[in-house]
C-alpha positions in Angstrom: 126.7 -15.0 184.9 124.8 -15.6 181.8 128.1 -14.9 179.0 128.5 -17.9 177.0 130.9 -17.9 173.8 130.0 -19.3 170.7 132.5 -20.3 167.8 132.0 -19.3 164.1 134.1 -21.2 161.4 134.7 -20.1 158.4 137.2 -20.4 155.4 138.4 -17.9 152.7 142.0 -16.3 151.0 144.7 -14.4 152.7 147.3 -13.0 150.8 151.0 -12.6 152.3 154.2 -11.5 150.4 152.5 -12.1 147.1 151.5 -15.5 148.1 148.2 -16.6 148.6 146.8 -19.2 151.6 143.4 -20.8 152.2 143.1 -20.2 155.4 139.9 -21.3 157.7 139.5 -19.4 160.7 137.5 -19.5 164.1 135.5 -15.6 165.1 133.9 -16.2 168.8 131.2 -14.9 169.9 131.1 -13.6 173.5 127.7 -12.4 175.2 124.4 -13.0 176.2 120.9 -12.9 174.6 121.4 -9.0 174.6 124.4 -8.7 173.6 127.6 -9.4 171.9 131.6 -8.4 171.3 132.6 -10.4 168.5 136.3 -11.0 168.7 138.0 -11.6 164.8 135.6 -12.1 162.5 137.2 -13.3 159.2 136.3 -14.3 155.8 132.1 -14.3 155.7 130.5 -11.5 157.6 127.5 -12.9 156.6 127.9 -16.3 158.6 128.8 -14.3 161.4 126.1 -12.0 161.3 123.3 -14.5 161.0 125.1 -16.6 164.5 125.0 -12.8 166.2 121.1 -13.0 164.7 119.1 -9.7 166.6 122.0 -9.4 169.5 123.9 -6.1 169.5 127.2 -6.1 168.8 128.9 -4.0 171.3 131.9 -4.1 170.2 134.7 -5.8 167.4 137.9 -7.0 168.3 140.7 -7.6 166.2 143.7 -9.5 167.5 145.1 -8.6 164.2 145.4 -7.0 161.4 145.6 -8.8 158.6 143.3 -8.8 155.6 141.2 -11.7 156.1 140.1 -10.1 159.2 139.7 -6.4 157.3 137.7 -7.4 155.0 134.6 -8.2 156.6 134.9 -6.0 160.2 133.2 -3.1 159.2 130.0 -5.0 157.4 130.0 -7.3 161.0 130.4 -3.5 162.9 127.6 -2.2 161.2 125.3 -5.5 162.1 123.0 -4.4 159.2 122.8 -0.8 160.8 122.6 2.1 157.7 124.0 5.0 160.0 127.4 5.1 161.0 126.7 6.6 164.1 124.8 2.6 165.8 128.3 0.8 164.7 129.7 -1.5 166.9 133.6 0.3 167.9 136.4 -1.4 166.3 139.6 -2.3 167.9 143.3 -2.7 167.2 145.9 -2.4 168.6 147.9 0.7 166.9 151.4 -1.4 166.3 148.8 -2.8 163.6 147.7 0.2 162.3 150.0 0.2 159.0 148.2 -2.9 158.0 144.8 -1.1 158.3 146.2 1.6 155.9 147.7 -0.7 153.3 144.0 -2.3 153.2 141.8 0.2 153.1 144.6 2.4 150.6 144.4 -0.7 148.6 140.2 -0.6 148.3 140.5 3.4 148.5 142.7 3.5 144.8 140.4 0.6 143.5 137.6 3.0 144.4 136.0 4.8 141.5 134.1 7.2 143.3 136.2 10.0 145.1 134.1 10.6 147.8 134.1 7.1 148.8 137.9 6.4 148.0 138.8 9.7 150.2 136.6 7.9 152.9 138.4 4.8 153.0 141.7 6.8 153.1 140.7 8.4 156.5 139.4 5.1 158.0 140.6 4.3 161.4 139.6 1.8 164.1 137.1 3.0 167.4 139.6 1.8 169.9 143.1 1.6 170.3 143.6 -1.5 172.3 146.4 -1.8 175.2 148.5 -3.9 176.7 146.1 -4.5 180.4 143.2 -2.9 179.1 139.5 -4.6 179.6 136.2 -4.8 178.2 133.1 -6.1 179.8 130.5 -8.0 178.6 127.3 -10.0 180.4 129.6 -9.6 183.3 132.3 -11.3 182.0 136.1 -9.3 181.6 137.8 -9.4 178.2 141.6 -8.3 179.2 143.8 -7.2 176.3 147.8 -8.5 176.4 149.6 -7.4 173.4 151.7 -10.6 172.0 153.2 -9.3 169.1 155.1 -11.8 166.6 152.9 -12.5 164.2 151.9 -9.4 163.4 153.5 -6.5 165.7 149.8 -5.8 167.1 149.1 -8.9 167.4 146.8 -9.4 170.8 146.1 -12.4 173.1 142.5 -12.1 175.3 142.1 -13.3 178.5 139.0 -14.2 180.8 139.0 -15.5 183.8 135.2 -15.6 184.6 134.7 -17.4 181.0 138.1 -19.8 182.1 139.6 -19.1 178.5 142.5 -17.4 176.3 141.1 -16.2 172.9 144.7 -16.4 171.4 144.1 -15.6 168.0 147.0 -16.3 165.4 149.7 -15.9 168.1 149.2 -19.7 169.0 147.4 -22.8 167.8 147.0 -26.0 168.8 150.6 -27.4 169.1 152.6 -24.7 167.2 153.1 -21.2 166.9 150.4 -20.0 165.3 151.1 -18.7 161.2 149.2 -18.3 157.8 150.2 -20.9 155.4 153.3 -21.9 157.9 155.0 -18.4 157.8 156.2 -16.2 160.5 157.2 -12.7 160.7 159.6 -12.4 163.7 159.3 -15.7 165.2 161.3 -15.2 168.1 159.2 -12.2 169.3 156.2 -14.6 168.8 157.6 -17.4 171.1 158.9 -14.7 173.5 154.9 -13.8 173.2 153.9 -17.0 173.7 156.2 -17.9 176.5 155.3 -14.6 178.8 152.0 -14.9 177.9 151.4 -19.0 179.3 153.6 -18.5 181.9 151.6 -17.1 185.2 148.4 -18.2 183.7 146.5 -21.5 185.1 147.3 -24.9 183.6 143.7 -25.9 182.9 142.7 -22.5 181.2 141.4 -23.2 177.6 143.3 -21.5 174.9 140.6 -20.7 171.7 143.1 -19.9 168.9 142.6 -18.5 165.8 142.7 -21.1 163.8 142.1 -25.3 164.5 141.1 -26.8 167.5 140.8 -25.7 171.6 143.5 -26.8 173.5 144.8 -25.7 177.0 148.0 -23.5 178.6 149.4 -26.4 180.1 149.5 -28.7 176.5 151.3 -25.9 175.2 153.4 -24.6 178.1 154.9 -28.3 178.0 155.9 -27.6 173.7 156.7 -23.9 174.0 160.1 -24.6 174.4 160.7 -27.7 171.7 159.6 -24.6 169.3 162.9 -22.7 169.9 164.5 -25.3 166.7 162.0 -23.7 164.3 163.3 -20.2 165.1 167.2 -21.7 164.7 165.9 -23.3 161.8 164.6 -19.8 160.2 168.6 -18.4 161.0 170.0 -21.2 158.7 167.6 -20.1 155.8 
């Protein structure tokens, strides 16, 4: 098997609630010397474009949708291509799909051009992704589990061939994972979490979203010492 994953990091401004965060952010690449799925790219499509260099992408995936994410997916789907039609599919999962609306609605009513503002409006991702389903790539499997928490579409990929977990903001290294320390519904998340780490092998590599690699078992041991920071947002 010649798939081989290759991290991008890169660091920009996500706004939540009115608030803004610096947030830096990992995008892997997954593929061969053909091509490519590129799961969240975030922040500079430009920096992720030149590591994908004359690969196709064959897909996008989003394991959520928040705006850092938005922002640069269809420049990175369209990998420099001028017709629509030789994109690279984007996915989401549709519990996200509000989020896409308020973003693109947002860049459609800045838009001064009708034609192009009515275009953003009827945006929607390629692919819907599901709980179970599976992509392939250089004959490696990409499963989908649908963790949501952090955002309600929030998505977890698994590959056993590659030996990883692309967790994306769903978990980082030694905490549940957030944007500038907040969570949306953190007991969902650590329900997530804790359904997601359980039946998987202690030595799989987790590749979150954000910060450095760690493994299931490291954070199967912490899951539950997090349980105090969901008490802890009840006496708020």
């Amino acid at each position: 098997m010649d798939a081989r994953i290759e991290q991008v990091v890169t660091s920009g401004r996500v706004t939540l609630d009115d608030t803004e965060y610096e947030v830096e952010t990992n995008t892997y690449i997954v593929g061969d010397d053909d091509d490519v799925i590129v799961i969240d790219p975030a922040n500079d499509a430009e920096a992720i474009l030149k590591a994908v260099g004359d690969r196709e992408v064959m897909a996008v995936l989003l394991t959520d949708g928040n705006e850092h994410r938005l922002g640069v997916v269809l420049e990175v789907a369209a990998a420099g291509e001028e017709d629509e039609e030789n994109w690279a599919p984007i996915a989401l999962h549709r519990a996200d799909r509000l989020l896409w609306r308020d973003y693109f609605g947002r860049l459609a009513r800045e838009e001064e051009d009708e034609e192009d503002a009515k275009a953003l409006r009827s945006l929607e991702p390629d692919i819907w992704l599901e709980d179970g389903g599976v992509f392939e790539i250089a004959e490696a499997q990409l499963e989908i589990v649908h963790t949501p928490g952090h955002t309600p579409g929030s998505v977890s990929v698994i590959s056993e061939q590659l030996g990883v977990l692309f967790s994306g903001d769903t978990l980082h290294r030694g905490r549940p994972g957030s944007i500038g320390g907040v969570y949306d519904d953190l007991r969902k998340q650590l329900n997530s979490i804790g359904a997601l780490l359980t039946p998987l092998p202690k030595d799989l590599r987790v590749l979150p979203g954000q910060g450095e690699e760690t493994t299931v078992g490291d954070e199967d041991a912490r899951w539950e010492s997090w349980g105090a920071l969901a008490t802890e947002g009840d006496d708020e």
